[in-house]
N, C-alpha and C positions, 0 to 999 in steps of 0.2 A: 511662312517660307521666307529665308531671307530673300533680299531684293538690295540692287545697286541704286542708289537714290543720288550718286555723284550726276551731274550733266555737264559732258566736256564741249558742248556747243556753244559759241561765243554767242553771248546775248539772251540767255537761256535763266531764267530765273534760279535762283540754287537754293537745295532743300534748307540748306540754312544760309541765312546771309551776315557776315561778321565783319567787327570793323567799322562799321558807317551806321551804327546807334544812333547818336549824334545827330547825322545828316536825316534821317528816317524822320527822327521825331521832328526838327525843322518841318520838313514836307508835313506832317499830320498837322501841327499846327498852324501851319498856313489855312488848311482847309476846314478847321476846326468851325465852333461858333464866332468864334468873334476872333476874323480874318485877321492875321500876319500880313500886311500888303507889300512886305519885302520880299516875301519870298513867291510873290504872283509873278517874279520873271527871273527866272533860274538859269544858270550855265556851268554844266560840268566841263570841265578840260580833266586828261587826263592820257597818260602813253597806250600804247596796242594793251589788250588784255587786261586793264584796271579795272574792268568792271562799272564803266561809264553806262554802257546800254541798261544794263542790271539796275545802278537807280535811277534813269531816266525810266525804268520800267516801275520802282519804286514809288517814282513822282505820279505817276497814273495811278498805281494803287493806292494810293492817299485820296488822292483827287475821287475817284470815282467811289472810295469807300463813303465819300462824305457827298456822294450824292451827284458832283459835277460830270460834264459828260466833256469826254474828254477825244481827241483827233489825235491819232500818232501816224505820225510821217517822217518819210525819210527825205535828203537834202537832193534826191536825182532832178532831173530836167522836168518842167512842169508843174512845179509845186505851187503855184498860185492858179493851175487851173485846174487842178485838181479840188481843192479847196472851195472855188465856186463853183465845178460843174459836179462835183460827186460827195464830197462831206458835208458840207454845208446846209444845200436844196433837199438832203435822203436827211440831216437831223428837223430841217425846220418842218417837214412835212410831220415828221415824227411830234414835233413840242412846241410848234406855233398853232395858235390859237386860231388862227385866220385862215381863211377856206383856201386850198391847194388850187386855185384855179380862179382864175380872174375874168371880167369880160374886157376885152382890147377891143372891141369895136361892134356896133351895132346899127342896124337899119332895119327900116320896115315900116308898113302902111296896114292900117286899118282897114280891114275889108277880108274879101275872099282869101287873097294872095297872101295875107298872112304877113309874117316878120320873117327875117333873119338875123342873124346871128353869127359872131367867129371869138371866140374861146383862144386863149392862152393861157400858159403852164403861169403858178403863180413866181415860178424861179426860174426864169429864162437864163440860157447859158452867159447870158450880158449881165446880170447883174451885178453889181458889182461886191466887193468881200466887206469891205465896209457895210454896205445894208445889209446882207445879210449876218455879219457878228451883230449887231447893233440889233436886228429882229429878233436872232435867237438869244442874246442874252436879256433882251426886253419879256422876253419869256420866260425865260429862267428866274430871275430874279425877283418875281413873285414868290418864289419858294424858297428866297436864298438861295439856291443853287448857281452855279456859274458855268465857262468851261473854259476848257483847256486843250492850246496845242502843244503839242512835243515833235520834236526833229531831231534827227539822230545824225550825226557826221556833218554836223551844219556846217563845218568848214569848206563842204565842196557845194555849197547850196549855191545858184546863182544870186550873186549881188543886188542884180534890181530886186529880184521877188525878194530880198531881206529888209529890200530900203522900204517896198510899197509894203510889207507886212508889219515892218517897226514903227513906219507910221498910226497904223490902226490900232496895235496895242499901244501907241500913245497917245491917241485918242483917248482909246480906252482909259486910259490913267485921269485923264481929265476929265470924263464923264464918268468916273468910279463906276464902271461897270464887272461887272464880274469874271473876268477876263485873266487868264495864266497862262504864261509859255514859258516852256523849259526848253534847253538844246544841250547837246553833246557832243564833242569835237576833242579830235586833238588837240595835246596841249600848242605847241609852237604855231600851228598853223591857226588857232583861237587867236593865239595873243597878235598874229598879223589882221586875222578877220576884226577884232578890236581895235585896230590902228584906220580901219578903213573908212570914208565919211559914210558908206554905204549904211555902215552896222551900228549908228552910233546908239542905238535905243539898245546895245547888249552890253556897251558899257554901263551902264546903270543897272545891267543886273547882277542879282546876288552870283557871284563868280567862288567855285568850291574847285579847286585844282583835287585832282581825285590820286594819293596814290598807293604805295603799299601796304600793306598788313601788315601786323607786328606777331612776332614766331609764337607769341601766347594764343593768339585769335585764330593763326593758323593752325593750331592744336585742337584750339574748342569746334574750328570746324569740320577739321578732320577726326575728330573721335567722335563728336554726335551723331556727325552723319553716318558714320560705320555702326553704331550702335543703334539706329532708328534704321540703317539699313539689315539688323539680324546677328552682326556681325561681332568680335569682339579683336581687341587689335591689344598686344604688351606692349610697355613702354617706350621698348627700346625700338621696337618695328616704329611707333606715332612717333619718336625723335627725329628716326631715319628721316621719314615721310616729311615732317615739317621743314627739317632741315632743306630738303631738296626744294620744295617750292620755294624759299628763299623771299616770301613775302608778296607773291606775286598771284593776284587772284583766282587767274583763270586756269595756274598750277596746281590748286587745290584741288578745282575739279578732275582736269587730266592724273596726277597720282592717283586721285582716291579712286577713280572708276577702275583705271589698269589696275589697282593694288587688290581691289576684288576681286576685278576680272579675274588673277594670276588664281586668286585661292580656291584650289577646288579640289579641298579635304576639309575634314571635323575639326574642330576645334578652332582657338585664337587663329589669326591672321598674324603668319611669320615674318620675320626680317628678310628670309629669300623671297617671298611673295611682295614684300616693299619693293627691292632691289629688282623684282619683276617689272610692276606697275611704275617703278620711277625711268627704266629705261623706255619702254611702252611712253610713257606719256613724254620724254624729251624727245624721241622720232616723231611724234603727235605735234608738238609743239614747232618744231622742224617744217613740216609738211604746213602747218596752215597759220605762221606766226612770221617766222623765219626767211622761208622763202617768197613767200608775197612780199614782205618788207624789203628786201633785200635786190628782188628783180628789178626794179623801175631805175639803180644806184650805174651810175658810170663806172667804166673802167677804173679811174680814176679814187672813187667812191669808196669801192671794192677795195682796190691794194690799200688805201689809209686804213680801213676795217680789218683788213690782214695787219698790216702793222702793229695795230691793239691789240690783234689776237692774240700775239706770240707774249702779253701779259698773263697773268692768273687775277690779277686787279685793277685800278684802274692804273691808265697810263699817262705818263708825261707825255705834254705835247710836243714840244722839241723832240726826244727821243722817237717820237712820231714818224716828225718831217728826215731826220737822220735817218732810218729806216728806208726813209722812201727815196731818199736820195736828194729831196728839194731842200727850197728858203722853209725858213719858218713861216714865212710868209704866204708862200703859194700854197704851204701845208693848212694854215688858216681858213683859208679860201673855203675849203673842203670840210673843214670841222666847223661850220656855221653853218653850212647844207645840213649837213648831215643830223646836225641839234635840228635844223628846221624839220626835217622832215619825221623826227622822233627815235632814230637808230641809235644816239648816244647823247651824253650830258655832261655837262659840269662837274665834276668829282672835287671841285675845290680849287685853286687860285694856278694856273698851270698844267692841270689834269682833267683829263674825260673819260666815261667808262660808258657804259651798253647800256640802254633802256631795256633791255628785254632778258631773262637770266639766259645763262647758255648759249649767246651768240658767239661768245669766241670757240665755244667746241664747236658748234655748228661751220663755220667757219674754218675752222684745220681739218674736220673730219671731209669736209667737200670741197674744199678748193684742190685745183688743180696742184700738181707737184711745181711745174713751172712758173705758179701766179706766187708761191709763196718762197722763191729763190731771191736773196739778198736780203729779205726779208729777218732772217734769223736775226735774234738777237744777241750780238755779237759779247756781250758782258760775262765778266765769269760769276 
């Protein structure tokens, strides 16, 4: 019976993964027999939707096909005690050799009365992360085996717990213990986390800027997957389809599921069933791409990204600030925010254009009438 095998969840493994060959087989070879020790500390950067979680989800499957036991966590509040009082003490209980349970103090006399006794856990919530990586890879490592943490959004991780945890994986590096962290974060806000003395131990890792597809890849994975989902799709529908994702990972998914979704008759999957599924998934991408990105931006923020709008590519920056009414100067101000935070980029010596496809429809389809007065662009 056919089946939709697209997942338009961000972070959601995808039934085919294309494009990052390359990077995968890195990852396997790290963990292979005879260890890569470049790639035992990893860091993706990458814009909204590149599909950064997907191979930080990759690096696990390496890691653990080859045996290593691997900790994935995310960068919220708490992440160094998390790490001692719940990953750590539930793996060593698991793969340490040494009895769960210590004696912390004892008394007692010979006689009637007998002895006592008072028992502690052998991984009190004090101990510290240091001994216990250092236990559980002294475990591991009888079998070759190692392990591995991952963090995902590491750019909103608290600073100390990066500085106390980069330390112990440099430890690790000098006691060659078997020991791997990968992370994944925005790009702009990586390259400030990188600048910081907090982070210094992610400077030295292998650094892979994550970003679009090429329209061939987005073909092989939009037609496999229709084809291992039951499905059959003509060329000119998979043109359509490719064309609209525009290189963009987590476009692939959104299309292909909507373009399914739409078909629901015999035969190939039509170019109106594309033209379905590709509107379907730009409101999709609107809803949980778009408008998150977009809420946190000032007033300010807002009318420069209106200004760009009223392009179809990218835009000159002067013609920018003319728009807005400012200096080129003040206009500036605004287009280094806005790079930092990932909404747009460099298009070349002068010009900036969208990180994400579709924000400038997004953008004239929902702004107000009166946010986007003056604004026109006045050129013939």
């Amino acid at each position: 019976m056919p089946r939709n095998l697209f997942k338009p969840s961000f972070g959601t493994y995808p039934h085919l993964l294309v494009g990052r060959d390359q990077l995968i087989d890195e990852f396997e070879d790290t963990f292979d027999g005879i260890l890569d020790p470049a790639g035992l500390t990893v860091l993706l950067s990458g814009q909204r939707g590149m599909g950064k979680t997907v191979l930080l989800d990759a690096y696990r499957r390496a890691a653990e096909g080859a045996g290593w036991l691997v900790i994935t966590e995310s960068s919220s509040s708490g992440l160094l005690e998390r790490l001692t009082h719940d990953h750590l003490p539930r793996l060593l209980q698991e793969h340490s050799s040494k009895p769960p349970a210590q004696l912390g103090s004892a008394s007692g006399t010979i006689g009637p009365l007998g002895g006592s006794a008072s028992w502690t856990e052998r991984y009190p919530a004090e101990s510290t992360l240091r001994s216990q990586i250092t236990e559980l890879t002294d475990a591991l490592q009888a079998d070759g085996k190692g392990l591995v943490i991952t963090i995902d959004e590491v750019q909103a991780a608290d600073i100390e717990d990066l500085r106390k945890l980069g330390e112990i994986i440099q430890y690790g590096r000098r006691e060659e213990r078997l020991l791997a962290f990968a992370a994944a974060g925005l790009s702009t806000p990586i390259e400030e986390l990188l600048d910081h003395p907090g982070a210094t131990f992610l400077r030295r890792a292998e650094h892979h800027p994550i970003g679009r597809v090429s329209r061939a890849e987005v073909r092989a994975a939009l037609a496999g997957t229709i084809a291992d989902s039951g499905h059959e799709i003509d060329v000119h529908g998979l043109d359509l389809a490719a064309d609209a994702v525009d290189g963009y990972p987590f476009m692939i998914q959104l299309v292909g599921y909507h373009t399914l979704k739409a078909h629901t008759t015999a035969g190939p999957i039509t170019t109106e069933d594309v033209d379905t599924g590709i509107a379907a998934a730009r409101r999709r991408l609107g809803r949980h791409v778009h408008t998150p990105a977009l809420r946190p931006l000032s007033s300010v923020d807002r009318t420069y990204l209106l200004a760009m709008a009223q392009d179809d590519g990218p835009s000159r920056t002067g013609k920018i600030a003319e728009r807005m009414g400012v200096s080129a100067q003040y206009a500036g101000e605004y287009r280094r925010r806005l790079i930092r935070d990932g909404i747009i980029e460099s298009a070349g010596h002068g010009q900036v254009r969208f990180t994400i496809p579709y924000t400038a429809d997004h953008l004239r389809e929902h702004a107000a009438h009166n946010a986007l007065e003056g604004l026109v662009d006045e050129d013939t």
